[in-house]
PALUM-408837 format. One record per residue (C-alpha): residue number from 1; x, y, z. Coordinates in nm, 2 decimals. Layout:
BEGIN
+-----+--------+--------+--------+
! num !      X !      Y !      Z !
+-----+--------+--------+--------+
! NUM !      X !      Y !      Z !
...
+-----+--------+--------+--------+
This chain:
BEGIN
+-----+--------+--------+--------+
! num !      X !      Y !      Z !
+-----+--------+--------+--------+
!   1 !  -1.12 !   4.14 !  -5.27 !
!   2 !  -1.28 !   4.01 !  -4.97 !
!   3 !  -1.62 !   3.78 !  -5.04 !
!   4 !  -1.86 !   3.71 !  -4.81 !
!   5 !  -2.00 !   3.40 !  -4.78 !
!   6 !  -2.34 !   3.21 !  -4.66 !
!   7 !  -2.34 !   2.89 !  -4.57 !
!   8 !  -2.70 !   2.68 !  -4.58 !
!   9 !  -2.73 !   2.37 !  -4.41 !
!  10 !  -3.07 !   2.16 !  -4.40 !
!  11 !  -3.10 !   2.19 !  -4.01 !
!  12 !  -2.89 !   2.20 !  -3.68 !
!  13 !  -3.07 !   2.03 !  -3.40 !
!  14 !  -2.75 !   1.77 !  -3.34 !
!  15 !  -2.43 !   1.72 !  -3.36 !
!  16 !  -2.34 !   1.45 !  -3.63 !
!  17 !  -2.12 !   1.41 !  -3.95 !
!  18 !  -2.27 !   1.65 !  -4.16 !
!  19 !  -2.26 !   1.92 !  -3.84 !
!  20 !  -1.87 !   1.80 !  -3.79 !
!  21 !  -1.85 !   1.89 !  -4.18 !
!  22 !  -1.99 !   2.26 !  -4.11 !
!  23 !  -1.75 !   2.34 !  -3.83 !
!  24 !  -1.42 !   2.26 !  -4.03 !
!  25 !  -1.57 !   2.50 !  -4.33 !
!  26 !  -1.62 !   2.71 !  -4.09 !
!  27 !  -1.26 !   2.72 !  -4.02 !
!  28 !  -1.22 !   2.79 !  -4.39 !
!  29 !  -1.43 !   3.10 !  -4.37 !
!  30 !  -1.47 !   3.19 !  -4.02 !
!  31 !  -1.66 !   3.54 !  -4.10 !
!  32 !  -1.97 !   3.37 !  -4.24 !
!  33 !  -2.34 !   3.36 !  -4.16 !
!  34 !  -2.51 !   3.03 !  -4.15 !
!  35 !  -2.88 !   2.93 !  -4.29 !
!  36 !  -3.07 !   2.67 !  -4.18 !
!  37 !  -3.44 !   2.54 !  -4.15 !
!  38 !  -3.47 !   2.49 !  -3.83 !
!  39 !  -3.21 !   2.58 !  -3.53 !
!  40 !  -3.17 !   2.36 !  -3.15 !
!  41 !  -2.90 !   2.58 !  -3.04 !
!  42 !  -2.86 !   2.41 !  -2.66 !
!  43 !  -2.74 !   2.05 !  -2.91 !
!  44 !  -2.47 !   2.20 !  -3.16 !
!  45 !  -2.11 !   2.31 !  -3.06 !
!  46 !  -1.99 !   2.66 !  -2.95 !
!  47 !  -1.79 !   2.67 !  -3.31 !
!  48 !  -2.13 !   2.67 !  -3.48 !
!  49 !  -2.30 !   2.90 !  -3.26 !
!  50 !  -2.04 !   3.12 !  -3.27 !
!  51 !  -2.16 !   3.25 !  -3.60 !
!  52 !  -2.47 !   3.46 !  -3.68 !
!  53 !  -2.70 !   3.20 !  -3.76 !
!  54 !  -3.03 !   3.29 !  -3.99 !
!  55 !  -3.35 !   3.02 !  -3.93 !
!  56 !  -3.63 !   3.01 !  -4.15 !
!  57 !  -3.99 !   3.08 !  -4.03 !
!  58 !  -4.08 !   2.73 !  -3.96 !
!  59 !  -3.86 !   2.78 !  -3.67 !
!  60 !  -4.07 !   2.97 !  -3.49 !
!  61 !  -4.28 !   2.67 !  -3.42 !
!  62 !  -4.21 !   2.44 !  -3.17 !
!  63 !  -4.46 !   2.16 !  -3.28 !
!  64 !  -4.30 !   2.21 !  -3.64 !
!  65 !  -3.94 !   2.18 !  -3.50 !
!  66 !  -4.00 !   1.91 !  -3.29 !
!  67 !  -4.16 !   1.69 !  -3.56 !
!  68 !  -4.00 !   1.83 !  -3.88 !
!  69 !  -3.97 !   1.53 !  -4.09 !
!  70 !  -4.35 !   1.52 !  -4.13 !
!  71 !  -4.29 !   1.88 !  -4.30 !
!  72 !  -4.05 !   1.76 !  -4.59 !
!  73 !  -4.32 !   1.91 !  -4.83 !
!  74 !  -4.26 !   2.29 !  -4.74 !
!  75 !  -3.90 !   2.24 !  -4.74 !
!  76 !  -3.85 !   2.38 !  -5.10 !
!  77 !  -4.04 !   2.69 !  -5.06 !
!  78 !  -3.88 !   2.78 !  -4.72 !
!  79 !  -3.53 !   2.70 !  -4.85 !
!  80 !  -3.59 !   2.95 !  -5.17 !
!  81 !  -3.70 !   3.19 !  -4.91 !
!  82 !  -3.36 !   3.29 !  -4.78 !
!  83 !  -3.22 !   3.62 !  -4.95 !
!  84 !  -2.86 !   3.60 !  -5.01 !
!  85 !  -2.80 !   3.88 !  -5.22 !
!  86 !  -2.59 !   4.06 !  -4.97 !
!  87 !  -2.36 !   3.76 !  -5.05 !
!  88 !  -2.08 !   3.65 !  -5.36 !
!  89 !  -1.99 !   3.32 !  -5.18 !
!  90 !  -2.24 !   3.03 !  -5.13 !
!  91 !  -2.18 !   2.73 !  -4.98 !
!  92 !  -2.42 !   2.43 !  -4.95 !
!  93 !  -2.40 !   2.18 !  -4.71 !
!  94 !  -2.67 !   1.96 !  -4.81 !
!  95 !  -2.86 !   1.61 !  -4.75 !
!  96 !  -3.19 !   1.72 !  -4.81 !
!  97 !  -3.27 !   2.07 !  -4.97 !
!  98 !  -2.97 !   2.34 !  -4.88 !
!  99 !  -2.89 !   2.34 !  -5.20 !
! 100 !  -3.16 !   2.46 !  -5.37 !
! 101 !  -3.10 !   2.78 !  -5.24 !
! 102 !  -3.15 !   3.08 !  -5.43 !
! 103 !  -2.81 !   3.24 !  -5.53 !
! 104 !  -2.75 !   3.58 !  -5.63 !
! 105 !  -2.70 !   3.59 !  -6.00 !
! 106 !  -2.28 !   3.64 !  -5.93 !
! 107 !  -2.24 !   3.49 !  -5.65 !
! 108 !  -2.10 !   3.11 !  -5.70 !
! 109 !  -2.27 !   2.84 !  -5.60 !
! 110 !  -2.04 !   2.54 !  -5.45 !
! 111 !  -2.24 !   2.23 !  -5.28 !
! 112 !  -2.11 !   1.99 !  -5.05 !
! 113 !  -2.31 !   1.65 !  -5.08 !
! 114 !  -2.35 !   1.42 !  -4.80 !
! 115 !  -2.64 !   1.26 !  -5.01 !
! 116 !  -2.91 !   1.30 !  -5.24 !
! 117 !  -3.21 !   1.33 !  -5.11 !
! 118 !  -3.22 !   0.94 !  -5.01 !
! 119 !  -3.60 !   0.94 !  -4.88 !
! 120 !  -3.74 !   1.00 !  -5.23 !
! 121 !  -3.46 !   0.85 !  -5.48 !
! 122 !  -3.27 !   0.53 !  -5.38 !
! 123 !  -3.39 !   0.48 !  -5.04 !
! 124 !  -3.77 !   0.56 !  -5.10 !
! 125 !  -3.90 !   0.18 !  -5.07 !
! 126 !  -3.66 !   0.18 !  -4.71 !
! 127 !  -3.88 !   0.51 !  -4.59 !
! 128 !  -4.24 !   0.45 !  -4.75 !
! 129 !  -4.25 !   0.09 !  -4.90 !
! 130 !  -4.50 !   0.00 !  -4.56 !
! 131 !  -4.77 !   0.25 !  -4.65 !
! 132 !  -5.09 !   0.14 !  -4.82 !
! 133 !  -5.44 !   0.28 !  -4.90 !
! 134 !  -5.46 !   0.72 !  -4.85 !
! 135 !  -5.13 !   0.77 !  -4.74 !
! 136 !  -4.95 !   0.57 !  -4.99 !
! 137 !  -5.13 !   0.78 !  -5.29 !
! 138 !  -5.05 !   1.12 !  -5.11 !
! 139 !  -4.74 !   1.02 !  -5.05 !
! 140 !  -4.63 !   0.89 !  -5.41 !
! 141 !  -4.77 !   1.24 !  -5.53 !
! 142 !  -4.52 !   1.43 !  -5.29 !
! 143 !  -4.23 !   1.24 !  -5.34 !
! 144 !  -4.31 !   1.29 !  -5.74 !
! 145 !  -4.32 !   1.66 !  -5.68 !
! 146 !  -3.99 !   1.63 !  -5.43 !
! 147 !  -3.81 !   1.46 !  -5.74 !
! 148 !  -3.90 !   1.72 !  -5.98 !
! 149 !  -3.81 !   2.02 !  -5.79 !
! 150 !  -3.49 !   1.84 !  -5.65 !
! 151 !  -3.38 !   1.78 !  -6.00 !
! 152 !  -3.42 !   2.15 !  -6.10 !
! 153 !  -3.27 !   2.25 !  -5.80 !
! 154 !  -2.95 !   2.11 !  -5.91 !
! 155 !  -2.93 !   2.37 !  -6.22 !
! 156 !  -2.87 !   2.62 !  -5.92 !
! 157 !  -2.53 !   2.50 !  -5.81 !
! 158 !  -2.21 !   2.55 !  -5.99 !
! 159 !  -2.01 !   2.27 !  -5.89 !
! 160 !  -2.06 !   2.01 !  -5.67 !
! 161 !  -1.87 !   1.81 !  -5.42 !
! 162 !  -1.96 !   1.48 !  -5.32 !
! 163 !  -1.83 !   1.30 !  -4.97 !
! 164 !  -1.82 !   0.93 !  -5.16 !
! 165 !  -1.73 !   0.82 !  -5.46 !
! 166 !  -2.06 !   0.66 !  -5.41 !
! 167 !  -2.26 !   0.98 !  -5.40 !
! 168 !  -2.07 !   1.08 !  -5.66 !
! 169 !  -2.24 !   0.82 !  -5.91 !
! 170 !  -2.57 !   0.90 !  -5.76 !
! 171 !  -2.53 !   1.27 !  -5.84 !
! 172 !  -2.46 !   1.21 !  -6.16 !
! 173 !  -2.76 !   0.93 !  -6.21 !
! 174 !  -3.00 !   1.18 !  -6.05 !
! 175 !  -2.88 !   1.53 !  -6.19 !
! 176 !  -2.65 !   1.41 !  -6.47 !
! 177 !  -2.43 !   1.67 !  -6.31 !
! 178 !  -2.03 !   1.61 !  -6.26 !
! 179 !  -1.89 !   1.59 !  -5.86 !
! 180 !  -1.52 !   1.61 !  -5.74 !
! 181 !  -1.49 !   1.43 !  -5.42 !
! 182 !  -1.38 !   1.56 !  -5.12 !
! 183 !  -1.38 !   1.24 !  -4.78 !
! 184 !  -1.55 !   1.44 !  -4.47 !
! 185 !  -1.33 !   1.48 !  -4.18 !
! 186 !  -1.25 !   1.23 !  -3.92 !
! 187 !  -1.08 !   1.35 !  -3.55 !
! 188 !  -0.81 !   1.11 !  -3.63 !
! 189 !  -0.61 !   1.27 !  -3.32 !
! 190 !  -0.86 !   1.18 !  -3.10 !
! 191 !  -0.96 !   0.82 !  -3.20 !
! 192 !  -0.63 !   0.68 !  -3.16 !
! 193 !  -0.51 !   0.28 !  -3.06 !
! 194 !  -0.38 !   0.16 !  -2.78 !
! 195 !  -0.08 !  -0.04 !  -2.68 !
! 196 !  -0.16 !  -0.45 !  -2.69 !
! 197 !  -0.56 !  -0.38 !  -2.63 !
! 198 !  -0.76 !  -0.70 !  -2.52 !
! 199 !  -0.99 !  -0.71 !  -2.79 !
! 200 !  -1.27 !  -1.03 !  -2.72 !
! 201 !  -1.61 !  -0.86 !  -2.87 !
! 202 !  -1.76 !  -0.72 !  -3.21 !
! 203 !  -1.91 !  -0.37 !  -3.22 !
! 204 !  -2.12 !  -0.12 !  -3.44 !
! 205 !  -2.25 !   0.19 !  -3.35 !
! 206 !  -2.56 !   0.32 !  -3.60 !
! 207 !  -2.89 !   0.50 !  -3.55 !
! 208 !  -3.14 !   0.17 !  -3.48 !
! 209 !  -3.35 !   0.26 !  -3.82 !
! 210 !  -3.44 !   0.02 !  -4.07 !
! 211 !  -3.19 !   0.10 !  -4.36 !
! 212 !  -2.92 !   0.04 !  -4.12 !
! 213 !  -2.95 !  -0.31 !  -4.13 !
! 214 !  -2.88 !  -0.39 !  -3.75 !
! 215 !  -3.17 !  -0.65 !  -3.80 !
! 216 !  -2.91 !  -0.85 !  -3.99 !
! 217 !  -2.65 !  -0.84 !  -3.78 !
! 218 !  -2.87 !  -0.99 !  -3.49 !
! 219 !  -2.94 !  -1.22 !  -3.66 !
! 220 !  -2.60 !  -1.31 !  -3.78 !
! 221 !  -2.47 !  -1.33 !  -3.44 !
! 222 !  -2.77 !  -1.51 !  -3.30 !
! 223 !  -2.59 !  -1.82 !  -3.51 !
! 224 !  -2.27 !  -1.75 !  -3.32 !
! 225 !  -2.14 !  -1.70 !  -2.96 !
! 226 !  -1.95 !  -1.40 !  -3.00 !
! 227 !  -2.02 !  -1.09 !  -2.80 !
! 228 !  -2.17 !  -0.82 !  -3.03 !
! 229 !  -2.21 !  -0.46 !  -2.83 !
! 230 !  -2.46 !  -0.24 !  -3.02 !
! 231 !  -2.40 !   0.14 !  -2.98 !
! 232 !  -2.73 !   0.32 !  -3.08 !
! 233 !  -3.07 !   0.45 !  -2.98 !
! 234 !  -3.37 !   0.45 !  -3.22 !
! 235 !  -3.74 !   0.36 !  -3.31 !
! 236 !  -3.65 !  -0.02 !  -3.39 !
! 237 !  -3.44 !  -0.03 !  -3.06 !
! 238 !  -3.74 !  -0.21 !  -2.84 !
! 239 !  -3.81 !  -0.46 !  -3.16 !
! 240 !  -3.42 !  -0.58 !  -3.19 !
! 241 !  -3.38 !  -0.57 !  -2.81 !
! 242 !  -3.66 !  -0.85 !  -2.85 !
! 243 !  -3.47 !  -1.04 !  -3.14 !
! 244 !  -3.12 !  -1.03 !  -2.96 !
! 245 !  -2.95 !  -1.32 !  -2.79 !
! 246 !  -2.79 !  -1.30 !  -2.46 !
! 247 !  -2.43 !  -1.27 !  -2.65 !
! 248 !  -2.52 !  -0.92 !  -2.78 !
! 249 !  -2.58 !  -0.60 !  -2.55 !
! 250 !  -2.73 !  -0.28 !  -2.64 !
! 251 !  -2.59 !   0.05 !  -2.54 !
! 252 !  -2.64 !   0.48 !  -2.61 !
! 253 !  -2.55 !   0.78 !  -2.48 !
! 254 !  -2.20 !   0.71 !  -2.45 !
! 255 !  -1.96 !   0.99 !  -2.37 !
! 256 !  -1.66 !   1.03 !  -2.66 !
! 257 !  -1.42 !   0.86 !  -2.43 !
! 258 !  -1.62 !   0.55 !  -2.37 !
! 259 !  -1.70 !   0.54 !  -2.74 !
! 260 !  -1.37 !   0.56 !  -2.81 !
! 261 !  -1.25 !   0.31 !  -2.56 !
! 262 !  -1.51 !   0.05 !  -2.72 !
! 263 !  -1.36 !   0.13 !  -3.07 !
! 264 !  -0.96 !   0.03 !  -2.94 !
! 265 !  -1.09 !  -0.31 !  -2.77 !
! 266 !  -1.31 !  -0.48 !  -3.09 !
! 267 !  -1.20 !  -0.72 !  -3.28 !
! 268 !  -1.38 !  -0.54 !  -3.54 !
! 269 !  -1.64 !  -0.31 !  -3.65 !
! 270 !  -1.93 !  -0.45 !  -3.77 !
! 271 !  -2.20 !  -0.28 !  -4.04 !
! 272 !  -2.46 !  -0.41 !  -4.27 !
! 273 !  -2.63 !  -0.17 !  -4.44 !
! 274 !  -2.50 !   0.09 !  -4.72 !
! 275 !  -2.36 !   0.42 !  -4.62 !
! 276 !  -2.31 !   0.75 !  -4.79 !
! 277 !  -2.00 !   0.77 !  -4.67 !
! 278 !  -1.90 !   0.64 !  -4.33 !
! 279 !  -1.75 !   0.79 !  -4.08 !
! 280 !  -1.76 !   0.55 !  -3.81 !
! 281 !  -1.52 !   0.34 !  -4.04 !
! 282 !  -1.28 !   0.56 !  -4.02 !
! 283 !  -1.30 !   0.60 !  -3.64 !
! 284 !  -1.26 !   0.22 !  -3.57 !
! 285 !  -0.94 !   0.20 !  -3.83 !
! 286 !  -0.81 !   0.48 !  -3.64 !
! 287 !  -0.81 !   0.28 !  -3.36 !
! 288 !  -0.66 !   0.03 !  -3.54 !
! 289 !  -0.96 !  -0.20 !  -3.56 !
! 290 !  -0.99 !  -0.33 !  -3.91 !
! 291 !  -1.39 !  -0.28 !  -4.07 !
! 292 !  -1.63 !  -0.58 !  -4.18 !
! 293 !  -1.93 !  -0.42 !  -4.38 !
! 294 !  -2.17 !  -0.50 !  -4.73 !
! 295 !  -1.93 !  -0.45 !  -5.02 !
! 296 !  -2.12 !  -0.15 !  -5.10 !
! 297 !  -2.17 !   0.27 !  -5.06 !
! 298 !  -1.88 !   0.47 !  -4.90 !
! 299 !  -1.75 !   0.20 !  -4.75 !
! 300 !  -1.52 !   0.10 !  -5.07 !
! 301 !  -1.33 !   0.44 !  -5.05 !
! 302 !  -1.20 !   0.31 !  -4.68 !
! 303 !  -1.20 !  -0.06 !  -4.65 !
! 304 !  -0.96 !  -0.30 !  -4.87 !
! 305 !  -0.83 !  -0.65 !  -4.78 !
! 306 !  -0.57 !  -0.47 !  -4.56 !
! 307 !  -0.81 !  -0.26 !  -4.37 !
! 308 !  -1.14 !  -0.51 !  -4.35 !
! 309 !  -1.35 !  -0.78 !  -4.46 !
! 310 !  -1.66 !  -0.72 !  -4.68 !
! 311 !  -1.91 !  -0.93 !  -4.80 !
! 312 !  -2.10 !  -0.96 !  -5.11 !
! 313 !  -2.45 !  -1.02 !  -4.97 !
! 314 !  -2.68 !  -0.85 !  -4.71 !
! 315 !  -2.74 !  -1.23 !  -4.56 !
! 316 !  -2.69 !  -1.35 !  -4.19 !
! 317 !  -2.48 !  -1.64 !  -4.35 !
! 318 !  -2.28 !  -1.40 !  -4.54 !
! 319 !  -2.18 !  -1.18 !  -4.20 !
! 320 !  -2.11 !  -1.51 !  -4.00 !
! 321 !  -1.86 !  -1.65 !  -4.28 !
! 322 !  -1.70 !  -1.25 !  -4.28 !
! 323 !  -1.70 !  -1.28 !  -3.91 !
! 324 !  -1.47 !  -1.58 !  -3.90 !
! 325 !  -1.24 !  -1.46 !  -4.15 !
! 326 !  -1.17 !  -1.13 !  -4.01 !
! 327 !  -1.11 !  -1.30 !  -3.68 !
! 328 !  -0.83 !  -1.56 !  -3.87 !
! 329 !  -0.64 !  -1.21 !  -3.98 !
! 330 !  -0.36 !  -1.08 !  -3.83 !
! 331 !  -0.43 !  -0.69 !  -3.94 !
! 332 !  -0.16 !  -0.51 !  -3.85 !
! 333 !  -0.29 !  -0.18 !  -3.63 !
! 334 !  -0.02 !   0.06 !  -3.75 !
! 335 !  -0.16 !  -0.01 !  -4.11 !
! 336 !  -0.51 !   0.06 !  -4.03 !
! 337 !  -0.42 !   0.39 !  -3.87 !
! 338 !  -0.25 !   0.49 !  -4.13 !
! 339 !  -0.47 !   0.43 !  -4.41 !
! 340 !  -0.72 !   0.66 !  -4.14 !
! 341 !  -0.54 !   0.98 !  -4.19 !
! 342 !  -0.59 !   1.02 !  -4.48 !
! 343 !  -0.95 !   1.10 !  -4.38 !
! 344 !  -0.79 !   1.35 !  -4.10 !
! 345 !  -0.94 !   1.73 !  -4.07 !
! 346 !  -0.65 !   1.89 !  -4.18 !
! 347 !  -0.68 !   1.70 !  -4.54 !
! 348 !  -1.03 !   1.78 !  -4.55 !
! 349 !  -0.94 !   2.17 !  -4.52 !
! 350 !  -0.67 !   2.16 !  -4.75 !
! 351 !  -0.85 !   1.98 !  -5.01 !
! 352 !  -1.18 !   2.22 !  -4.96 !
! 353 !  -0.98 !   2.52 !  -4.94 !
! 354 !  -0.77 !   2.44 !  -5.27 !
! 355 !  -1.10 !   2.34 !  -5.46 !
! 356 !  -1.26 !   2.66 !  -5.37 !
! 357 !  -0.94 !   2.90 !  -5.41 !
! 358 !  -0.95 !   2.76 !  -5.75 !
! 359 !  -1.28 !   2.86 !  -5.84 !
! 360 !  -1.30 !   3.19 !  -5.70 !
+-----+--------+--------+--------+
């Protein structure tokens, strides 16, 4: 029998991991209708738009869409609003609420998640920890709401799928529910190395936010005299711009080809903070630039002593001693693209397909 299926994903004003995660299960059913919070058609990919796509009401305001992180609070509600009983296949792809969704009493329920809802579990003190007086209170009594509903939420999804080991543990800490793992894609075919590349700087590419850590690695290479090229726009992009040394440039808006072309020429990619999973790992090993991050998050399903350096410490002292040792490592590139495809789109399908074949 045929199914049809729904698939609910938080938002889609952008193109980035979680979106590149939708098109390929889009390949996997390519009949379905998509449902989302809020909808920026003119910044996600023809594959995506291809599909009938269902926004909630909230969409219909522009004020709300353009600033709809201050909204998280009706999130829930909106999400529940979505009828899907015309559906026997539901699909989550989730960071924030998608998979609270409302299933039809057969349909099942599978959930791909990128993350917990960081903002009001682990992360919370990285997103709110500033605030004091009013909005501290009202926000505490929000994000104890957020937790409660999140938590019953869960119940609503028959099996889960986690992008990271690392998730993985935090689903089970935060829902005490069971994940199989399944790595999001990489475009292995396009990030590829080059033949005997001049490689004489350092280089991370991240959203310039707080939890990211790029604070650190200014100030890491503020010791040193090695180029670092940061890839990345952001609200903390004027305040590190100020911190940065004359060694280290700041770029965004790059097309893929540039990006890419910065990726084959580093002596490594650089990254301090704690990812869900990771992506941009993958993307420099596919290159065949080996990784130094924090020895913690997603990162451990990609990086090991062949691949990378990690450190134990989120300390500028740590990231200069990492930096010196990744640059006394001959890392062979064949073996860092290698280890890459095993992230490639075509394992992601495979795996996705065979987990859902077998619960169908």
């Amino acid at each position: 029998m045929k199914r049809k299926a729904a698939i609910i994903h938080d938002w889609l004003n952008g193109m980035r991991g979680g979106e590149k995660v939708l098109e390929q299960i889009l390949d996997i059913f390519p009949e379905a209708d998509i449902f989302t919070l809020f909808l920026e058609e003119k910044n996600i990919s023809e594959k995506i738009r291809s599909h009938k796509i269902i926004p909630s009401p909230l969409n219909k305001y522009s004020f709300v869409r353009k600033h709809y992180k201050h909204f998280l609070p009706l999130f829930p509600s909106t999400i529940e609003e979505f009828n899907l009983n015309d559906y026997d296949v539901v699909i989550s792809s989730s960071h924030c609420v998608a998979k609270g969704i409302i299933p039809p009493p057969e349909a099942v329920h599978i959930s791909y998640i990128h993350s917990p809802m960081r903002y009001i579990w682990d992360q919370y003190y990285s997103y709110f920890g500033s605030k004091k007086g009013i909005k501290k209170s009202i926000i505490k009594r929000q994000v104890s709401k957020l937790k409660t509903w999140d938590i019953a939420a869960s119940s609503r999804v028959d099996h889960f799928i986690a992008n990271s080991n690392f998730v993985k543990k935090r689903i089970w800490r935060y829902y005490r529910r069971e994940a199989a793992v399944i790595h999001p894609p990489v475009d292995t075919d396009f990030f590829q190395p080059v033949d005997n590349p001049q490689r004489d700087y350092f280089l991370t590419v991240s959203a310039l936010v707080p939890y990211k850590e790029n604070e650190l690695l200014i100030e890491a290479f503020n010791r040193t005299n090695d180029p670092l090229i940061i890839v990345g726009k952001g609200p903390e992009e004027k305040k590190l711009k100020k911190m940065a040394g004359k060694n280290i440039t700041f770029k965004k808006n790059l097309p893929a080809e540039e990006l890419k072309q910065l990726f084959q020429h580093a002596i490594a990619f650089l990254f301090a903070g704690v990812e869900d999973f990771g992506i941009a790992f993958v993307e420099a090993q596919a290159c065949g630039t080996p990784v130094v991050a924090y020895k913690k998050g997603g990162v451990q399903d990609i990086v090991s002593e062949n691949t990378g350096v990690l450190f134990d410490r989120q300390t500028p002292g740590d990231i200069v001693e990492a930096i010196d040792k990744v640059k006394k490592i001959d890392f062979k590139s064949s073996f860092l693209r290698e280890n890459s495809l095993q992230f490639s789109k075509n394992n992601f399908k495979k795996k996705f397909k065979d987990f859902i074949d077998q619960r169908l």
